[in-house]
N, C-alpha and C positions, 0 to 999 in steps of 0.2 A: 712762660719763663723757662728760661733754658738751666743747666748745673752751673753753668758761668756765672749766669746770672742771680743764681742765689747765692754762688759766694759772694758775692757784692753784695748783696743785698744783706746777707748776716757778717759781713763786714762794716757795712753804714749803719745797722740797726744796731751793733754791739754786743751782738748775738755771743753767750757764752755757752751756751748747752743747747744740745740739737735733741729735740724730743720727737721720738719715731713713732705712728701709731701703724694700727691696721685694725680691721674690723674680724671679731669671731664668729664662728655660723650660727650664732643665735644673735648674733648681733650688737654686740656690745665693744665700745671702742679698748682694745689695749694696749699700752706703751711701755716702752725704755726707752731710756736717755744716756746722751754718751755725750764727751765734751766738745766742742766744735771743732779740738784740734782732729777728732775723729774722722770728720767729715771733708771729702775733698771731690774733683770732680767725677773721681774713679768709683766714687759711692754710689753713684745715680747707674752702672750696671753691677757692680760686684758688689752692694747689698751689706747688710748686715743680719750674721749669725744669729738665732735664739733655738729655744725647745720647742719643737711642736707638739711634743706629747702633753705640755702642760695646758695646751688649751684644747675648751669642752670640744667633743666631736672630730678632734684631728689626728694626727700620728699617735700609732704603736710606738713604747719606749724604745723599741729597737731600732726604726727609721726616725727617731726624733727631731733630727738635725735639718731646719728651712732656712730658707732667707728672707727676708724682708727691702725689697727694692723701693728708695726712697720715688716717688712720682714728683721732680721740679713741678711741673705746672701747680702744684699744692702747698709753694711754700707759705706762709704768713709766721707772725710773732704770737706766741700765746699771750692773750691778755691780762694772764692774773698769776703766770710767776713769778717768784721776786727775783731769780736771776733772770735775765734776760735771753727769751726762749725760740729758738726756731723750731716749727712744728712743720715736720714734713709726712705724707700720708704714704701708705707702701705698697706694693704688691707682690703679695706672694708667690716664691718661687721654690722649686726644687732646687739644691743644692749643687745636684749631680749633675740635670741632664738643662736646668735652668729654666724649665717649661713652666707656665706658667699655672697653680695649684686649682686645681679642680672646686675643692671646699674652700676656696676667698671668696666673701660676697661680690669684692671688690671686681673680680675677675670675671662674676658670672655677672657683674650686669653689664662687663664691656662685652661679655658673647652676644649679649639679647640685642645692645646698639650693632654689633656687627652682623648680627644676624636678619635684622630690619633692613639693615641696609641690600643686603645681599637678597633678601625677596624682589626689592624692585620697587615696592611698594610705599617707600618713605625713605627719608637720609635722617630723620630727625625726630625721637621720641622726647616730647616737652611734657614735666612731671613738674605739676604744682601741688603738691601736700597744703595741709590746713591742720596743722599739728595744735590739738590742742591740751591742754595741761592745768592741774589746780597746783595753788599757791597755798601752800599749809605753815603753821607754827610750831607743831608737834607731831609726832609721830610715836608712836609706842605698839610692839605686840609680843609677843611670849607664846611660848608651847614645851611644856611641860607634863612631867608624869602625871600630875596632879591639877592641870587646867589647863585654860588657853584662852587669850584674848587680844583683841587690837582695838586700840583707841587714837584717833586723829584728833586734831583739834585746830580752830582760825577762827581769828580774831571778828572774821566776818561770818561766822556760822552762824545761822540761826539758832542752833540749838540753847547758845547761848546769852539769848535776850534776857533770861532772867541771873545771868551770874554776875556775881560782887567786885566788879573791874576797878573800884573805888575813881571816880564814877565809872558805870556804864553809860556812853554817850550813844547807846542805839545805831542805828544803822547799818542793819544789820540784812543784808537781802534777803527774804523768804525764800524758798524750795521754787527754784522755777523762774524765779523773778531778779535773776542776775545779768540779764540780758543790757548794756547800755544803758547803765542807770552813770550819774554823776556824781561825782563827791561828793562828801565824804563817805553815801553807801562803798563805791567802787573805792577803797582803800587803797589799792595796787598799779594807781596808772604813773605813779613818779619810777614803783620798779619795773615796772613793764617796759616804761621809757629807756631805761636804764640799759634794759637788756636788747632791745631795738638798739640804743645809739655804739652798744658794744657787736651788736653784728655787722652793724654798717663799717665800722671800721675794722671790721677785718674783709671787708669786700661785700659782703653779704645783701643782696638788691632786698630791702623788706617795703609793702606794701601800706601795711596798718597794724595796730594791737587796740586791743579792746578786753573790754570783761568778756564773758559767757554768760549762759544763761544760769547754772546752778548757782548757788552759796557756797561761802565756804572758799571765793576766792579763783572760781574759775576761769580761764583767762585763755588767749586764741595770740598767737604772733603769724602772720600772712608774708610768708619770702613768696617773691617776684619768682615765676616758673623759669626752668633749666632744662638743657637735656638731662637724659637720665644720669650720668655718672656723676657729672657735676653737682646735681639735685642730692643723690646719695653722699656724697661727701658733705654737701653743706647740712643735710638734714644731720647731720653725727655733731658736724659744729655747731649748730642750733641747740641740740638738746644739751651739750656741753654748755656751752655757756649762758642760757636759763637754769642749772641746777648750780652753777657757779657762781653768778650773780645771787640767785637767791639766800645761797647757802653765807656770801658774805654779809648780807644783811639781816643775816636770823629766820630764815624761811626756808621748806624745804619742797622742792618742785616734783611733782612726780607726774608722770603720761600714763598712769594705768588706767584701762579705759571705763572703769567703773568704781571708783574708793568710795562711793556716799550711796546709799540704801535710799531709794524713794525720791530721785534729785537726777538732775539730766548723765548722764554720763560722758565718757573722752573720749570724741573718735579721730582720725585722719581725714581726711574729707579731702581727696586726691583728683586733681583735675588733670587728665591725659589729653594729649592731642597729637598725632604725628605729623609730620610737614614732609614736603618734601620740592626742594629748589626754591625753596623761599615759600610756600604756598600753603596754607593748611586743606589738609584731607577731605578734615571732618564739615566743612563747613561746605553750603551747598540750597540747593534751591527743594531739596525735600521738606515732610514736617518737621515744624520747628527750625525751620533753617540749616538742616543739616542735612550732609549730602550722600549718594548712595554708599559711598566708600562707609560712612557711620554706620547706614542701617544696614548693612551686612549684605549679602548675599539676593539679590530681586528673585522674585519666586519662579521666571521662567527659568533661570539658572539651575 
């Protein structure tokens, strides 16, 4: 999508407010929002002003002053504000000399595609994540002079088989045993749905969803692999919009990769492949069907 092309396009959408993000060096997405009359083709190089010093790991207050360059190819509608939102994703730039900022994640994973390229060895790094995540009702924790404690809680916890639900109707998956069970144990596959059918319209290619194996609401959404930059923007809108869905329905989503004691824990589970002129690498007449490029290095080498 070209700047043209996204004025049309938050012209036909109805777009009132253009919401800018970008990603911080620990990773977490941040935004301002500015009114569409903001936003014009001249945006998509001359950027929009903020503080760099307010975000973690970046500018001294005395060079504070970035820009933020909207990336067209990244436009869509947010799907859960009540004005009507264009979200465009950004890349960091100096202000002065326009070069593009060293600490953007954004930035450093277009060096590593540029830099694949430039060995010889591939055009094409395809990154399929396996993002998984539990589905909670509660959250609570404190730390204090005087104590400190965290308490979760779901509806599907085991822990809770013996509590006074008026009724408890059981089903509740034991430690281990969340694996593709069917309703009503698996409580969560109408929001799961939910949150599948909100990434697919925002373009989002997804695979499947399912439970996991723990209690307590574990849960797996499978997007269709990408190159890597693509892959990294949509994983930001994946985790966006499972903590926003959930959060509208009384749920509160987290990826940390271990919140429950003695119960499977949350990983990534990242399928890599490089390709290169249409062709994959990795694939090949060695063990297991993969080819010398995978196993590295043959030992007369």
């Amino acid at each position: 999508m070209t700047p043209a092309q996204v004025m049309a396009m938050a012209k036909e959408k109805g777009a009132k407010i253009v919401d800018i993000r970008f990603m911080d060096f620990p990773g977490m997405w941040q935004h301002f929002s500015v009114p569409i009359s903001e936003l014009s083709e001249s945006s998509f190089e001359e950027g929009f002003g903020f503080d760099g010093s307010s975000i973690r790991g970046w500018q001294p207050i005395n060079a504070s002053d970035m820009l933020v360059v909207p990336d067209a190819t990244t436009a869509k509608i947010d799907p859960f504000f009540k004005a009507p939102t264009l979200v465009l994703i950004g890349n960091i730039v100096d202000p002065i000399t326009l070069e593009a900022y060293s600490r953007d994640p954004r930035n450093i994973a277009k060096k590593a595609e540029a830099y694949l390229k430039s060995t010889g060895i591939g055009d094409t790094a395809f990154i399929g994540p396996e993002a998984e995540f539990f589905i909670f009702d509660d959250i609570r924790y404190d730390s204090q002079r005087n104590g400190a404690f965290y308490a979760i809680d779901s509806i599907e916890g085991i822990w809770n088989s013996g509590r006074c639900e008026e009724p408890n109707l059981g089903y509740k998956p034991r430690h281990k045993e969340g694996y593709f069970p069917v309703p009503p144990t698996d409580k969560f596959q109408d929001l799961r749905s939910d949150m599948l059918l909100t990434l697919e319209a925002l373009g989002i290619d997804v695979e499947c969803q399912h439970h996991e194996v723990a209690t307590s609401g574990q849960s797996e959404i499978d997007m269709r692999f990408k190159p890597l930059l693509q892959m990294a923007d949509q994983l930001m809108w994946f985790k966006y919009v499972l903590k926003n869905v959930a959060y509208k329905a009384g749920h509160t989503v987290t990826f940390m990769p271990k919140p429950l004691f003695e119960d499977n824990g949350t990983g990534m589970h990242t399928h890599i492949s490089i390709w290169k002129e249409g062709k994959p690498l990795f694939a090949g007449e060695k063990y297991a069907g993969v080819s010398q490029e995978a196993c590295g290095p043959s030992a007369a080498s």
